[in-house]
Structure formats: structure tokens, C-alpha cells
N, C-alpha and C positions, 0 to 999 in steps of 0.2 A: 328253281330246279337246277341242279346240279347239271353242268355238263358231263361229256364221257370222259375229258381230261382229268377232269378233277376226280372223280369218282375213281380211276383207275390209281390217279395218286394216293387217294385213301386211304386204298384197300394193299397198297404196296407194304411190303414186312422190308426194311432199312437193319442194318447192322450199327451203322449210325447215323447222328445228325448232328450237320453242323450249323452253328447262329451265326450268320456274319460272314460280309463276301467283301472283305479287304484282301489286300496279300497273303492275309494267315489263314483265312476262311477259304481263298478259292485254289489255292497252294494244299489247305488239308484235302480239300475235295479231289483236284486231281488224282494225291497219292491214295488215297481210301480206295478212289473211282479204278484205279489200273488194279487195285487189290483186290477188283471186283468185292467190295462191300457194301456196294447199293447205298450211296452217301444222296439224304438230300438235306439239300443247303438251303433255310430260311434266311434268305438273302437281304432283309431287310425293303420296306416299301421306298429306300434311295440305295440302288445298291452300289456298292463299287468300294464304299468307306473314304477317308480321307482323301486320298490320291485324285476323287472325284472334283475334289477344290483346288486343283493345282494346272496348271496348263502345261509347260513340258518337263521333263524327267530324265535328266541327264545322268543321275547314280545308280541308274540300276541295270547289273551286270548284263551285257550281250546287245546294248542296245549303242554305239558308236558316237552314232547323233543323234542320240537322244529320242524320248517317245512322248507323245502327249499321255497325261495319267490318265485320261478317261480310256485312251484306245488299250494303254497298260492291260487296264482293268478288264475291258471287253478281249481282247485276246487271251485272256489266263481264262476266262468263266469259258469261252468256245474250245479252249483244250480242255478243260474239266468236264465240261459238257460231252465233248468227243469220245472219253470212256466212261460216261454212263452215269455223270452227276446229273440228278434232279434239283431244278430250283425253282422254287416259290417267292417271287418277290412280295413280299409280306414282312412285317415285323411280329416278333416274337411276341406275344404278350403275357405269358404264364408260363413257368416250365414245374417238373416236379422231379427229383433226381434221386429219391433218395434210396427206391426201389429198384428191383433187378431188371424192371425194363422202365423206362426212362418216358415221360411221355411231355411233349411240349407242344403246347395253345397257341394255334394262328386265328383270331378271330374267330369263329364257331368251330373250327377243326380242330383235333386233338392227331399229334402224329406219335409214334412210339416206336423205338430203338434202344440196343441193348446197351449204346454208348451215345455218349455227347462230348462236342469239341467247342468251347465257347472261343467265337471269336469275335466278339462284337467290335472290339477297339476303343477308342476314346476321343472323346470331341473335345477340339477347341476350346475354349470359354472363351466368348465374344464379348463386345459392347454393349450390341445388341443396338448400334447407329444402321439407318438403313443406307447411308454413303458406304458407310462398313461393309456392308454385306454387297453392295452394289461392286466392288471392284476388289472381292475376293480372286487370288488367282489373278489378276491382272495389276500389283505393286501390292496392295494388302495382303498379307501371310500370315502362318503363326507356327511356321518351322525354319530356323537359321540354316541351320544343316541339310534344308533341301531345297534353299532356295536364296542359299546369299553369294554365291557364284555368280546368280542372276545382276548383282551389284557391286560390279566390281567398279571403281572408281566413281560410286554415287552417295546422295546424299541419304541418310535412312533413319526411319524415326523407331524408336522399343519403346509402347506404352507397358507399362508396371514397375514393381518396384520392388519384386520378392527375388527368389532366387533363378526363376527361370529367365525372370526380364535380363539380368545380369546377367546366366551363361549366350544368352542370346545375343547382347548385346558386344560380348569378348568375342564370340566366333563371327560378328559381323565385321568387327574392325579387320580381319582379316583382307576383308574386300574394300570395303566402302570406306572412300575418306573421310567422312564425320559421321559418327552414330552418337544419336541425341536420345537419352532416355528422358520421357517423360511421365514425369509421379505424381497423385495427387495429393501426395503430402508434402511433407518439409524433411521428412528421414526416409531412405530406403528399409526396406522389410527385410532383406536379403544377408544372409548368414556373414559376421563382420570378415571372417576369408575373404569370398565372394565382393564384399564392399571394397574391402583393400585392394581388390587389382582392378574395380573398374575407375576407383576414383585415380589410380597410380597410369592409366591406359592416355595417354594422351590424346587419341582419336574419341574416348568418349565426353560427351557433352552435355550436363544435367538442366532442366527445366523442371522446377520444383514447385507443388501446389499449381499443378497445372492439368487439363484434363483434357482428350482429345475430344474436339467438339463435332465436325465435321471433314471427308476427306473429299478433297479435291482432285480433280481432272477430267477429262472427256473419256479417253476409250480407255484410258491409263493415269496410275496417281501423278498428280502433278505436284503436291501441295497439300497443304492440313489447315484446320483452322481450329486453335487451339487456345483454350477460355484461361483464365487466373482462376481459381475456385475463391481468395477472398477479394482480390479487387474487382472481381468481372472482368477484367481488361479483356481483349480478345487481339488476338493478330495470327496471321497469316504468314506462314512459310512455306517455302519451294523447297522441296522433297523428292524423291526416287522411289521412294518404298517405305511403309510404314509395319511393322509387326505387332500384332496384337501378343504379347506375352504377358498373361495373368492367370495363367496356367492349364491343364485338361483336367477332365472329368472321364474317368471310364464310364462304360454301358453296361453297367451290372444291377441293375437297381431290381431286375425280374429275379438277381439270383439272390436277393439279401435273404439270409434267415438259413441261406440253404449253402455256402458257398463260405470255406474262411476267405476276409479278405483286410488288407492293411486297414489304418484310420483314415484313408486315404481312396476308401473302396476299390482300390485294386485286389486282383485277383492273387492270392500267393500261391503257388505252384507249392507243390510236396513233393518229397522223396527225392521222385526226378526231376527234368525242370519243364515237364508237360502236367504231369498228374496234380491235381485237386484234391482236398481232405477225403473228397466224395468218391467211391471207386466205381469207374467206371464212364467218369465224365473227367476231359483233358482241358486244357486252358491251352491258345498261344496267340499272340500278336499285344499289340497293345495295350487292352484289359489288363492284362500283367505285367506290362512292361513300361515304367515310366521312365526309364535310363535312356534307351536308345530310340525309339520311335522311329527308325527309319522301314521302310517297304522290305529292305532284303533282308533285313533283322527277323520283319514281321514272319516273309514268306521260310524262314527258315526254321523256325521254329512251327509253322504249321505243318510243315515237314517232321518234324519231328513229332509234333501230336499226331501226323496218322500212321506213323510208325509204329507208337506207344500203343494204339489203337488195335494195329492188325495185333500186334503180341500177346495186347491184355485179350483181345478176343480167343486166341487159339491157347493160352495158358490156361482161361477159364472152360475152354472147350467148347465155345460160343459159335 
């Protein structure tokens, strides 16, 4: 039996709805929420998005010294909430878009609005070690750009071998006095550009046919232990910070069939750089943006999707 919360969200009529409670997600809600549009957010059953795996956050505007991402997160969804965002933490499981109102599947609920703002964002690709996952956010990462300030005169490992492992591993020299990519083959993957400045970079360091096996430390990385894939050999090095760079994956996979998107399942924005092939459903954060990945990237452009939002709504007389 349904409580009274839920039944009264039910029965609620939204102008729109947005998927996804990252920067871009909880950024559109607020501006929807003051547009009085009756925005609610399926926030996902982990809400927060990436920011959630990272512990402080020193590049995002207003913040001096810096903010932990989880508190980021929960202060942006309390001012969204403040003018009148509804959330559901739940994950989206079905949407349908292709009709004049719009309706998307939480588990047995069906919700429906005149618009959608897909914010899901995009994950990581992991290991999938559970040392890995054990000391995410505390030296393990898999963003240079928001988190190699953290290593500034240390030692740091870049497992991959394609082209992110590379731009990762250039913007870490920046800080860290040796960055050691390590590949499990004999040749990097990575576009011969890209190859040419990391082998010409004199702070990076190659370990070839090599694979990370296990990571090391107590509260914090200290260390890796990293296998040969054809000797077996195994040894152990002292480390500061390891990156996992083998690329993301968006979260669009509820929208295939229904959404254009690159070979890359990203989302491509049309016309403007919010709007979808689909009218009346916007994109921003992540999902479509595999260039910049950063939080104030994400939140600015969720800005701009509920901009796009109130206009499309009062141009069509919604």
C-alpha cells in the first residue's frame, strides 16, 4: 500500500522531468524550480553522480578552500529543493519521448511531463579490482583535471593505453614528478600526435605488457602491485596516486532507439547546444559531453537546458 507521499507525487502534473542529480541535473532543477515548473528529479538510487567518488573539490567557483563533492552535491539538491524541486531517488528504468507528453518508468510508477532534461552523466570504466574500488577518492581517480593538483611533487601511476590514458597522463606531469603509464601490451593505442608528446615528455615513464594487479595502502594508496602479462613476474612499487584511464561510458542505454547518439553512445545535442533530435526532451552534463567533464562545465550547461526548457515550453504555449 502506497503511502500518502508517494500517491500525492503521483498524481502531481510536472512541466518537466529531469534524470540525473549531478551538476547538470541538480543545476537544471534549481533553474526549472525558481521558473516555477514543477521539476521532478529522478535522482538515481546513488544520487549525487561522479562528484560522489571524489573527496575535496577545490575547482569549483565560490568555494576558497575548497568543498568536499559529496557536501557539493547535498548543498546544490537543498537549494533546488528550497524552490520546489521533487526528488525521487530511484533509477530510471524506461522512458518514452517520442510523444507530446513524455512519460518515464521508476520501478512500477509511470511519471509524465511535457519535457525531459537527460542528465545522467557517465561512468568511469573500472577494473573492476576490489583494492580498486576500496580506495576510490582516497589516491585511486579517473579525472587528471580534478584531481592532479592533489599531486603535486608525487609519484603517480596512468593504467591504459588509448588516448585518454595519454591526455591524462600530460596533465599530470604538470604536477607530479614521475608519471608511469602502465599498458597491457607492447604498443600504446593512442592517436600517433598523442604518442609523440608522451614519449618526447620526459617525466613520463612506460611499463609495457604490464597490468595492474592489486593496489596498495592503508587509509591511503601507498603502492601497486603490478603483474608482466607474459612472464608473470610481479613487483611492487611506491606510488602517490594511481589513475584508472580506459575511458567512460555514458548512461544512455534506457535512451537507445530513441535518442541520436555518437558510436560512442553519447548524446549529440542539435540545433542548440541543449536540444535532442527528439523536441521537447534537452541533454546537458556528461552524457554529451566527452571534451570537458568537469562539475562547472556540467552545471552550466544544465543551466542552459532549463533555460531552453522554460522558452520551448512558452513558445509552444505549454
Amino acid at each position: 500500500m502506497r503511502d500518502l507521499y508517494t500517491i500525492s507525487i503521483f498524481f502531481m502534473k510536472y512541466q518537466t522531468i529531469i534524470i540525473g542529480s549531478g551538476p547538470a541535473g541538480l543545476t537544471a532543477a534549481l533553474y526549472t524550480a525558481r521558473a516555477e515548473l514543477q521539476p521532478l528529479v529522478i535522482a538515481g538510487a546513488t544520487p549525487g553522480g561522479q562528484l560522489m567518488l571524489t573527496t575535496e573539490v577545490e575547482n569549483f567557483p565560490g568555494f576558497p578552500e575548497g568543498i568536499m563533492g559529496a557536501a557539493l552535491m547535498d548543498n546544490m539538491r537543498k537549494q533546488a529543493k528550497r524552490f520546489g524541486a521533487v526528488f525521487i531517488d530511484q533509477d530510471a528504468t524506461k522512458v518514452s519521448l517520442e510523444k507530446d507528453i513524455k512519460k518515464v518508468t521508476v520501478g512500477k510508477e509511470v511519471y509524465e511531463a511535457k519535457t525531459v532534461i537527460i542528465a545522467t552523466g557517465a561512468s568511469a570504466m573500472w577494473l573492476g579490482l576490489p583494492s580498486e574500488q576500496k580506495f576510490i577518492g582516497h589516491g585511486v581517480g579517473s579525472c587528471a583535471t580534478c584531481d592532479g593538483f592533489f599531486y603535486k611533487d608525487k609519484k603517480v601511476l596512468v593504467i591504459g593505453g588509448g588516448d585518454t590514458a595519454i591526455e591524462e597522463a600530460l596533465f599530470l606531469t604538470k604536477y607530479a614528478t614521475t608519471v608511469t603509464i602502465v599498458h597491457s601490451r607492447d604498443m600504446l593505442r593512442a592517436s600517433k600526435a598523442q604518442q609523440k608528446k608522451a614519449f618526447a615528455n620526459k617525466k613520463i615513464d612506460f611499463l609495457w605488457d604490464t597490468e595492474l594487479q592489486e593496489v596498495l595502502g592503508d587509509e591511503k594508496v601507498t603502492g601497486a602491485k603490478l603483474r608482466n602479462v607474459k612472464t608473470d613476474e610481479v613487483q611492487e612499487v611506491a606510488v602517490d596516486g594511481i589513475f584508472i584511464a580506459i575511458g567512460h561510458k555514458p548512461n544512455t542505454k534506457i535512451f537507445k532507439d530513441q535518442i541520436t547518439m555518437d558510436d560512442k553512445h553519447y548524446i549529440i545535442p542539435q540545433k542548440f547546444q541543449t536540444h535532442t533530435n527528439v523536441e521537447g526532451v534537452f541533454v546537458a552534463g556528461d552524457v554529451s559531453d566527452h571534451r570537458y567533464r568537469q562539475a562547472i562545465s556540467a552545471a552550466g550547461i544544465g543551466c542552459m537546458a532549463a533555460i531552453d526548457v522554460e522558452k520551448y515550453l512558452e513558445s509552444h504555449n505549454l
